[in-house]
FILO-467058 format. One record per residue (C-alpha): residue number from 1; residue in three letters; chain; z, y, x. Coordinates in nm, 2 decimals, padded with zeros to 4 digits. Layout:
r resi = NUM resn = ALA chain = A z = Z y = Y x = X
...
END
This chain:
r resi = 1 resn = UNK chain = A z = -19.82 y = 07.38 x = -10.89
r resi = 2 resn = UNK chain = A z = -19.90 y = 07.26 x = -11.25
r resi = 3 resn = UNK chain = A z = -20.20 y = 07.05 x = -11.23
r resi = 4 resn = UNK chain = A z = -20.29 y = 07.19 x = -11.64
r resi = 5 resn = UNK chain = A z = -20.41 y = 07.51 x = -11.41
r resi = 6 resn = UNK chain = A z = -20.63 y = 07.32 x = -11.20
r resi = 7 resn = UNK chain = A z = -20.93 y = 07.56 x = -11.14
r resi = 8 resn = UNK chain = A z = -21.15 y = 07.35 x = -10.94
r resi = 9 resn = UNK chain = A z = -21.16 y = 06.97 x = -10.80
r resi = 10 resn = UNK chain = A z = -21.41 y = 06.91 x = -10.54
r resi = 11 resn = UNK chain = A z = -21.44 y = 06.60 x = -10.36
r resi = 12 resn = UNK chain = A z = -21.55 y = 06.62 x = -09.97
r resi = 13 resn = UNK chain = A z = -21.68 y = 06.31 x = -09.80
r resi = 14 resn = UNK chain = A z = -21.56 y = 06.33 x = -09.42
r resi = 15 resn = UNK chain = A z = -21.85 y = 06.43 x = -09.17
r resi = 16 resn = UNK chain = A z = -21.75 y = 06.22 x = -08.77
r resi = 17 resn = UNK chain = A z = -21.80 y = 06.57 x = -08.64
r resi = 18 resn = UNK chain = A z = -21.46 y = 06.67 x = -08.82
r resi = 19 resn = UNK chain = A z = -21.26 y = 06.47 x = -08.62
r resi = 20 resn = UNK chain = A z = -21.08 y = 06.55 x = -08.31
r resi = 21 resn = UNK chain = A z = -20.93 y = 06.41 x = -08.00
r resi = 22 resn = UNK chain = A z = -20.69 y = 06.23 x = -08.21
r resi = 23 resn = UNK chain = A z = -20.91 y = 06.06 x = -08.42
r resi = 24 resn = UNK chain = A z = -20.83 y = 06.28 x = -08.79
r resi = 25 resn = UNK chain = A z = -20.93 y = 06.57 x = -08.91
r resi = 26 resn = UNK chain = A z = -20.89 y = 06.83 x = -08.72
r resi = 27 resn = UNK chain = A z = -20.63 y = 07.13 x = -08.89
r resi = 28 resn = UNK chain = A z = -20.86 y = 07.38 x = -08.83
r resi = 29 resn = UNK chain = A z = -21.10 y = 07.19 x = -09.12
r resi = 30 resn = UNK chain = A z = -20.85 y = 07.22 x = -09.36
r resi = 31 resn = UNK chain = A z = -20.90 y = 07.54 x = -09.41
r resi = 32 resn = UNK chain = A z = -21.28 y = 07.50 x = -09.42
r resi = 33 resn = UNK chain = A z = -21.27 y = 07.29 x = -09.72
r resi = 34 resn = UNK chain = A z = -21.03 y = 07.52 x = -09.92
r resi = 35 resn = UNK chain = A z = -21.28 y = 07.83 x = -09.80
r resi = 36 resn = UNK chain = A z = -21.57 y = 07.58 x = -09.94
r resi = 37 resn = UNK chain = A z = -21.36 y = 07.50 x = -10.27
r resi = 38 resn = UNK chain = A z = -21.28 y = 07.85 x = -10.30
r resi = 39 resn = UNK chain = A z = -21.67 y = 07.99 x = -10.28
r resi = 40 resn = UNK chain = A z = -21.79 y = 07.72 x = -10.54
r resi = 41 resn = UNK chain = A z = -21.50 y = 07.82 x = -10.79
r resi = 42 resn = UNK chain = A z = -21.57 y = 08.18 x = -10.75
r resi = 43 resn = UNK chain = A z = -21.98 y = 08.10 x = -10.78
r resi = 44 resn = UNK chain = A z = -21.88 y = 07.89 x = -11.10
r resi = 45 resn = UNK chain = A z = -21.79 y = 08.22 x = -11.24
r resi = 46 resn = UNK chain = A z = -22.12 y = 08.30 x = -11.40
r resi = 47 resn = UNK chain = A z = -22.06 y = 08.70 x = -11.32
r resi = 48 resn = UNK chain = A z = -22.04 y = 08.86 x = -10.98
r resi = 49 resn = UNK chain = A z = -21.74 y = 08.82 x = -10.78
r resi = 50 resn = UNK chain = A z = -21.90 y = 09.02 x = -10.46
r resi = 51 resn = UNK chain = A z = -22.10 y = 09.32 x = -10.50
r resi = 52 resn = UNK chain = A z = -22.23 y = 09.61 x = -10.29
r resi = 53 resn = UNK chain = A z = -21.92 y = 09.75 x = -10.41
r resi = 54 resn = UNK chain = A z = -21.62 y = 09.51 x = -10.41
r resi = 55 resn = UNK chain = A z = -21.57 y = 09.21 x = -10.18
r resi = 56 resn = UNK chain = A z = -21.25 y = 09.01 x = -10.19
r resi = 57 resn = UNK chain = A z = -21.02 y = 08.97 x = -09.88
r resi = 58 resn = UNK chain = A z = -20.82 y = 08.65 x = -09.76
r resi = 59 resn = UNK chain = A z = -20.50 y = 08.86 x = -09.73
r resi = 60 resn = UNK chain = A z = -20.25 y = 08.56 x = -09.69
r resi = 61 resn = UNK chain = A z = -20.27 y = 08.20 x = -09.61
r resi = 62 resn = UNK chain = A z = -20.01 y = 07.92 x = -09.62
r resi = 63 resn = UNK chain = A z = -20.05 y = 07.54 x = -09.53
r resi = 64 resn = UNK chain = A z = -19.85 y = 07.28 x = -09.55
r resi = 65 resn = UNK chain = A z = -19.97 y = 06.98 x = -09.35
r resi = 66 resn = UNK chain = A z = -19.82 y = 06.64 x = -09.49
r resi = 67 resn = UNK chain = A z = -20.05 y = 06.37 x = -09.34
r resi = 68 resn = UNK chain = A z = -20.30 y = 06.38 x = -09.08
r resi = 69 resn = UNK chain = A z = -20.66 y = 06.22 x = -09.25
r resi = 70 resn = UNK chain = A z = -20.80 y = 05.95 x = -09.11
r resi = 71 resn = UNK chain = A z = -21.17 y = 05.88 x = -09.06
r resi = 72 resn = UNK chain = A z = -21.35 y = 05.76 x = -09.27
r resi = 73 resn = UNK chain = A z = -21.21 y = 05.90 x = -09.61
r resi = 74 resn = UNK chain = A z = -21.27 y = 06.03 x = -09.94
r resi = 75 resn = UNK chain = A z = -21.05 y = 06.35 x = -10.03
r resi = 76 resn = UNK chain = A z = -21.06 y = 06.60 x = -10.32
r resi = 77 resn = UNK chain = A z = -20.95 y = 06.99 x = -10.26
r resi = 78 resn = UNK chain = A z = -20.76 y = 07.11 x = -10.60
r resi = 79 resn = UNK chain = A z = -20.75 y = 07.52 x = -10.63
r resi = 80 resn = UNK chain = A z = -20.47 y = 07.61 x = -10.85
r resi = 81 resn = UNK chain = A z = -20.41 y = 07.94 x = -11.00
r resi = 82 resn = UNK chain = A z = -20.07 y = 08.08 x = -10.94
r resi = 83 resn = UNK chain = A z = -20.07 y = 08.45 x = -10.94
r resi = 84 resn = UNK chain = A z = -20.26 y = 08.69 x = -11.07
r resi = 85 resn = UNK chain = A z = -20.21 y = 09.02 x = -10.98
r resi = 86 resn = UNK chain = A z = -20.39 y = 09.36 x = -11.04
r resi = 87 resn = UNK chain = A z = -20.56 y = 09.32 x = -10.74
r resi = 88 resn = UNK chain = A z = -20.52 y = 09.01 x = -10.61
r resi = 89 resn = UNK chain = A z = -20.47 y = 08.65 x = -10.70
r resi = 90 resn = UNK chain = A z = -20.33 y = 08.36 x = -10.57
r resi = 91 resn = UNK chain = A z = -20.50 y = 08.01 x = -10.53
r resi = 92 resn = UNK chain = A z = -20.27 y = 07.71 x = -10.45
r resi = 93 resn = UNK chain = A z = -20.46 y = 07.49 x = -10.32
r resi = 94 resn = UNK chain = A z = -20.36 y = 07.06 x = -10.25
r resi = 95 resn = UNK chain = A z = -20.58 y = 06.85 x = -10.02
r resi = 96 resn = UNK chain = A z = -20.50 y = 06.46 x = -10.17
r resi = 97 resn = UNK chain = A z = -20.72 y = 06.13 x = -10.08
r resi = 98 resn = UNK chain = A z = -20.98 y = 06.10 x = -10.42
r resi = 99 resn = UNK chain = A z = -20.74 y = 05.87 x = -10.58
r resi = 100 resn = UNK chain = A z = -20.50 y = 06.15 x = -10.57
r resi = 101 resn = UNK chain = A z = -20.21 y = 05.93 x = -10.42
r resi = 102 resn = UNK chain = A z = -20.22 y = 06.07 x = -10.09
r resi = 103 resn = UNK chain = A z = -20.12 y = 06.44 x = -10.05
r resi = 104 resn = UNK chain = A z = -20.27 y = 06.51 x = -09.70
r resi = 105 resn = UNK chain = A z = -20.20 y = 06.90 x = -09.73
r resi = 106 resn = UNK chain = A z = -20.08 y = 07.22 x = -09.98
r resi = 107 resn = UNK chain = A z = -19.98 y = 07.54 x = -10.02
r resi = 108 resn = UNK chain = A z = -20.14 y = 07.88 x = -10.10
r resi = 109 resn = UNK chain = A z = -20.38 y = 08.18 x = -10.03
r resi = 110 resn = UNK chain = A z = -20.38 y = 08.52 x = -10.19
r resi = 111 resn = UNK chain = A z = -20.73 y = 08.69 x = -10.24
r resi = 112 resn = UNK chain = A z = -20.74 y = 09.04 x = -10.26
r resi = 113 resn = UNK chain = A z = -21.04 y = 09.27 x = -10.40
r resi = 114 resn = UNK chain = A z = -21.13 y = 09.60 x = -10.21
r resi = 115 resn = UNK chain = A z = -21.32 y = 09.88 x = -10.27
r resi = 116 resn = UNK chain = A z = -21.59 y = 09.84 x = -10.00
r resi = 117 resn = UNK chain = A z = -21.60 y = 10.23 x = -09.99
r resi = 118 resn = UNK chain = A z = -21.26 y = 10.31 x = -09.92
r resi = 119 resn = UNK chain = A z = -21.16 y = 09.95 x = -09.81
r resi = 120 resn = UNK chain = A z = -20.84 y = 10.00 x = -10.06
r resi = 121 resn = UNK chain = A z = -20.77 y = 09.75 x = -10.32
r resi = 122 resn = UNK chain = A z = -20.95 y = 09.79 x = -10.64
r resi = 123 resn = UNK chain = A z = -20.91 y = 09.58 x = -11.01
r resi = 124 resn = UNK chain = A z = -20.95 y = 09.24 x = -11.00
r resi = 125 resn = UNK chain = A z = -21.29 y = 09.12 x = -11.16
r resi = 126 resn = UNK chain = A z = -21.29 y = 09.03 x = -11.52
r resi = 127 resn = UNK chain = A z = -21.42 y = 08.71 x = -11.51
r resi = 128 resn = UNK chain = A z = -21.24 y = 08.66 x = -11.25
r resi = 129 resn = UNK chain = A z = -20.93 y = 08.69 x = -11.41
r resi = 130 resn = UNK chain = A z = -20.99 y = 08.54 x = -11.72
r resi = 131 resn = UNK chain = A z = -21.07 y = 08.21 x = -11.56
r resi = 132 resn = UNK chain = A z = -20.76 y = 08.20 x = -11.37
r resi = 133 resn = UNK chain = A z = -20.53 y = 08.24 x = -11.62
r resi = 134 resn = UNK chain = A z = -20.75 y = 07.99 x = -11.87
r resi = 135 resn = UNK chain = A z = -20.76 y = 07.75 x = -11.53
END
């Protein structure tokens, strides 16, 4: 994943309540901060990227946990643009401690936009797109 197509860096401050028996972050959190990072890139759009008519899908997901994180910590979710498709794109996505010299957790998701008529896939959104590839 190049970091010259990051798309979005947002920092999360850890919350107790995201801890678990084990005292780190529970796995299943992971994937609530990528679903948070993803929702602010996509509202950073400036132009609809959810209508009456189209919605996008989390059609694939892929993590790669590294490190457990501790409590208490400061860590940054990078979204990375890998793929863009018709249809679809692809968001890598790193999980590293705010310095950026712990990587705690990577990999990928694919997005993909439906019709919510027919529930088939329909054209990525412009602006969408555009911002991907200029991430």
């Amino acid at each position: 994943m190049s970091e010259s197509r990051v798309l979005i860096r947002m920092p999360i401050e850890l919350r107790w309540r995201d801890l678990d028996a084990f005292n780190h972050v529970n796995n299943s959190n992971f994937m609530t901060y990528l679903e948070e990072a993803r929702i602010r890139w996509f509202d950073s759009l400036g132009e609809p990227w959810v209508t009456d008519a189209i919605a996008p899908l989390l059609a694939a997901v892929q993590m790669n946990y590294r490190l457990p994180i501790p409590y208490p910590a400061k860590i940054v979710v990078e979204l990375l643009a890998d793929r863009i498709g018709s249809s679809s794109v692809t968001l890598g996505h790193r999980i590293v401690s705010d310095d950026g010299a712990t990587l705690f957790a990577d990999g990928h998701v694919v997005m993909v936009w439906i019709d919510r008529g027919t529930g088939r896939p329909t054209a990525l959104p412009d602006q969408v797109r555009s911002m991907a590839l200029a991430g």
